[in-house]
TITIDREN-278797 format. One record per residue (C-alpha): residue number from 0; residue in one letter; chain; x, y, z. Coordinates in steps of 0.25 Angstrom, whole numbers, plus 2048, in hexadecimal, padded with zeros to 3 digits. Layout:
<nodes>
{NUM,'A','A',{X,Y,Z}};
...
</nodes>
This chain:
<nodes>
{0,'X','A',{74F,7D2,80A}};
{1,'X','A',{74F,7C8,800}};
{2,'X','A',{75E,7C1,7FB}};
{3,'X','A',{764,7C8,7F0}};
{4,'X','A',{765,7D5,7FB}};
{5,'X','A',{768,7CC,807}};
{6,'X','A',{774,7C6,7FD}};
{7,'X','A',{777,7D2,7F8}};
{8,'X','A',{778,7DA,807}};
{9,'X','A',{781,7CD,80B}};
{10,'X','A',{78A,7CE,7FE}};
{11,'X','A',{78C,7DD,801}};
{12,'X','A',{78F,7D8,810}};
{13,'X','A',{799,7CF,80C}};
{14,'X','A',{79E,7D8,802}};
{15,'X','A',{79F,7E2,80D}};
{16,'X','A',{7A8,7D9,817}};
{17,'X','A',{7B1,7D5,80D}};
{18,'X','A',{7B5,7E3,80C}};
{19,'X','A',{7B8,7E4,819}};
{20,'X','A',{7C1,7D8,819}};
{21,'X','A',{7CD,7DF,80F}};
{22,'X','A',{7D7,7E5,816}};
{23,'X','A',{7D9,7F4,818}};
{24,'X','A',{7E2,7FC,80F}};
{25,'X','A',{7F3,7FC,813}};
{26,'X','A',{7F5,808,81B}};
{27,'X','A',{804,811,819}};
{28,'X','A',{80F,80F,823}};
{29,'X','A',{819,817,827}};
{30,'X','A',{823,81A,831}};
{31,'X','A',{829,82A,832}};
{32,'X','A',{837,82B,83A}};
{33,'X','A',{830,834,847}};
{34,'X','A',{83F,83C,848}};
{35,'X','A',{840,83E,83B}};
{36,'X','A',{83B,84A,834}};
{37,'X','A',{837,848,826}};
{38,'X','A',{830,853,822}};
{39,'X','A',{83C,85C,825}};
{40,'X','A',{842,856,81A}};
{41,'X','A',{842,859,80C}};
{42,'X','A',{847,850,801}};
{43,'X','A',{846,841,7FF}};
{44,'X','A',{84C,838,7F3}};
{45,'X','A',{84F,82B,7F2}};
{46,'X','A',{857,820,7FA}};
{47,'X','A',{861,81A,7EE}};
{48,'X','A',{85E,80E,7EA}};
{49,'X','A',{865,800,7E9}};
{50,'X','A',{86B,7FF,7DB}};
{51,'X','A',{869,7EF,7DE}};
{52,'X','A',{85B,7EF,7E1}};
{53,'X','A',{855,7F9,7D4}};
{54,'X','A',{84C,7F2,7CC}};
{55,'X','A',{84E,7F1,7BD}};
{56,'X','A',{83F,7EC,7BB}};
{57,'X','A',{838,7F8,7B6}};
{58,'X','A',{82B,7F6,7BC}};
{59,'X','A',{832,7F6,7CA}};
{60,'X','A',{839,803,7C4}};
{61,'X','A',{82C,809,7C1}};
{62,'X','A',{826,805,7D0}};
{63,'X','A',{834,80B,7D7}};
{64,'X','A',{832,818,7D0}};
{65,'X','A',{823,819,7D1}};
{66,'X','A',{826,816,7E0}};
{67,'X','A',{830,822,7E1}};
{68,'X','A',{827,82C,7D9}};
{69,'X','A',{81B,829,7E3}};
{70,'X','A',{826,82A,7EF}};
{71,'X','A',{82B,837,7E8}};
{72,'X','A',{81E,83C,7E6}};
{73,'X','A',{818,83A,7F3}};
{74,'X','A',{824,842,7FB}};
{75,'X','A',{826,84B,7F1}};
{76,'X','A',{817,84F,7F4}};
{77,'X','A',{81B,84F,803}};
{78,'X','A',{824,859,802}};
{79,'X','A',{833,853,7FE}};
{80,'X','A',{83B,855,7F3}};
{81,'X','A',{843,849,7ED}};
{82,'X','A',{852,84C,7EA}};
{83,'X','A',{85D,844,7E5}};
{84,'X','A',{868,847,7ED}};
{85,'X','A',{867,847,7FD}};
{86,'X','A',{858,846,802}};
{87,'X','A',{854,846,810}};
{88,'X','A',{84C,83C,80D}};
{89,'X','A',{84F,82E,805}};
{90,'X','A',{844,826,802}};
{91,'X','A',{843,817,7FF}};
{92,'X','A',{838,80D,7FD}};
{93,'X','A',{834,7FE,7FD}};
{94,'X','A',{82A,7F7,7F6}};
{95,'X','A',{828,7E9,7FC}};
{96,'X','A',{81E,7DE,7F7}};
{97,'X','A',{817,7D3,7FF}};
{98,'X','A',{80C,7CA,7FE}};
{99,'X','A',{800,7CC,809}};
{100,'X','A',{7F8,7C3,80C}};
{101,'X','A',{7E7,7C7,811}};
{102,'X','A',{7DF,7BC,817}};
{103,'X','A',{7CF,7BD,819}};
{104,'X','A',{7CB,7B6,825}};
{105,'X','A',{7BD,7B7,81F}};
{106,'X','A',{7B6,7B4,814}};
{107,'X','A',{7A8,7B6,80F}};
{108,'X','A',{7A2,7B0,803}};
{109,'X','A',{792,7B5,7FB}};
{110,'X','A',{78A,7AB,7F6}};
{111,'X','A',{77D,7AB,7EE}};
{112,'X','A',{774,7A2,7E6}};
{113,'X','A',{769,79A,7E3}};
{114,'X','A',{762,78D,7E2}};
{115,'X','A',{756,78C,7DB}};
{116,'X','A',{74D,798,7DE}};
{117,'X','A',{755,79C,7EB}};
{118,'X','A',{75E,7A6,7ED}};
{119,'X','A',{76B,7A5,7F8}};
{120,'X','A',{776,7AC,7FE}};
{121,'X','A',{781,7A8,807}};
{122,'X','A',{78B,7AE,810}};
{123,'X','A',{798,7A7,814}};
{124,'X','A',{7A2,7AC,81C}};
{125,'X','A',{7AF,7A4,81F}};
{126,'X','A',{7BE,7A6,827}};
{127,'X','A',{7CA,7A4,81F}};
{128,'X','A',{7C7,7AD,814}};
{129,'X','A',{7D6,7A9,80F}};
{130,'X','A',{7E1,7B2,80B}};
{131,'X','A',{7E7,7BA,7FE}};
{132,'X','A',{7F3,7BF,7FE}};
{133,'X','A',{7F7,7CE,7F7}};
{134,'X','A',{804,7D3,7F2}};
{135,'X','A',{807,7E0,7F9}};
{136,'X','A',{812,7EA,7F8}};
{137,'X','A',{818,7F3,803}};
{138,'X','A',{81E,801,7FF}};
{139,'X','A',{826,808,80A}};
{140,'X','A',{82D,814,809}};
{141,'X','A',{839,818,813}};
{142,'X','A',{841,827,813}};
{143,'X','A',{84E,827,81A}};
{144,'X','A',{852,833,820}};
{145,'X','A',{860,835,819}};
{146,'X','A',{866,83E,823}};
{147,'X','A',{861,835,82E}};
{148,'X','A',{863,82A,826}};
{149,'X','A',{855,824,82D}};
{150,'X','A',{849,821,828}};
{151,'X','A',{83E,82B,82C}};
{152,'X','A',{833,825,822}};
{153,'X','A',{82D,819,81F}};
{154,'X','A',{820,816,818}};
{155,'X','A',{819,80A,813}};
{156,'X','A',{80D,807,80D}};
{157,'X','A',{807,7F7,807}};
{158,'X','A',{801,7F7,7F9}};
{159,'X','A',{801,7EF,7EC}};
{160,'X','A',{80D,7F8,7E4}};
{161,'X','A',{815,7F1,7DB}};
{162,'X','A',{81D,7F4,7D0}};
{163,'X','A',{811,7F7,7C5}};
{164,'X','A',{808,7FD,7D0}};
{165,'X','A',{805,80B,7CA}};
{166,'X','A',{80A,816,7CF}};
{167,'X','A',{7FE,81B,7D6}};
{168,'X','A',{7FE,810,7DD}};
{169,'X','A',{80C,810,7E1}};
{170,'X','A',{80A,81F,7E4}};
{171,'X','A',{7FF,81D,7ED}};
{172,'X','A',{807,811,7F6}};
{173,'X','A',{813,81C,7F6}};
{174,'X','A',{80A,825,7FC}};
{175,'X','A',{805,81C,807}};
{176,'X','A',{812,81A,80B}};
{177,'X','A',{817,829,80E}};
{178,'X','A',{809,82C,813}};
{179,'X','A',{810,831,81F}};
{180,'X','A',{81D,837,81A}};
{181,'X','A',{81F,843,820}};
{182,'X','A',{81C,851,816}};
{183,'X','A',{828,85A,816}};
{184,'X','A',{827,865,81D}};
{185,'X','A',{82B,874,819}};
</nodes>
């Protein structure tokens, strides 16, 4: 085996373990009330709003209603029917931000060259690979029983929505999040 194909086979090696090294996708969460009965009920709107807290930036308008199309959407297809006025179900949500931080404990550096007519290759691997830090967003959606005035549903999922994300990608978190939301029954 001459060095090019022993430098390439390491290279794709290295390549290889790299991958590995990333972390695995954000799973959904979520928590269902086990005495409630969701899927015996039939309409859900929304919990009102807190006139102090609405947002007169209208890229953050945008991102709220995006956000309750997708939510809409989601049960809608499950089954429910959104009303105005006296839902069994009020739904809410959150959006929270935060800065993760992801450290490598490892690190492995390629290195090739020449000096002359020779040819060489290198390998290093080292601890302490060092850190980056990402900015990640938690969306988590709560309905509230009104009649029991509980919550029977609580969903969450981490991604990278932000007001300007598009709405595929807003659709696609909601989504995640009421995974496990229970389908109306008949």
């Amino acid at each position: 085996m001459n060095i090019r194909s022993k430098f390439a086979s390491l290279f794709a090696l290295c390549v290889a373990l790299a991958a590995c090294m990333n972390n695995p996708p954000a799973k959904p969460e979520s928590r269902i009330d086990p005495n409630a009965n969701i899927g015996a009920l039939q309409t859900f709107g929304w919990q009102p709003a807190n006139n102090n807290l609405v947002s007169t930036d209208i890229a953050q308008r945008k991102f709220d209603d995006d956000i309750k199309s997708a939510v809409q959407t989601d049960l809608m297809r499950k089954g429910y029917t959104l009303v105005d006025n006296n839902p069994d179900l009020l739904i809410s949500y959150d959006v929270s931000s935060y800065e993760k931080t992801k450290s490598n404990p490892i690190s492995v550096g390629v290195g090739m060259g020449s000096w002359g007519g020779n040819m060489g290759g290198g390998v290093g691997v080292g601890t302490g690979g060092g850190t980056t830090s990402q900015q990640e967003t938690r969306f988590t959606v709560h309905a509230l029983d009104r009649k029991g005035d509980r919550d029977v549903y609580l969903g969450s999922m981490t991604g990278t929505i932000a007001p300007g994300a598009s709405y595929s990608d807003i659709a696609g978190v909601v989504s995640q999040a009421l995974k496990d939301f229970p389908a109306k029954r008949p």
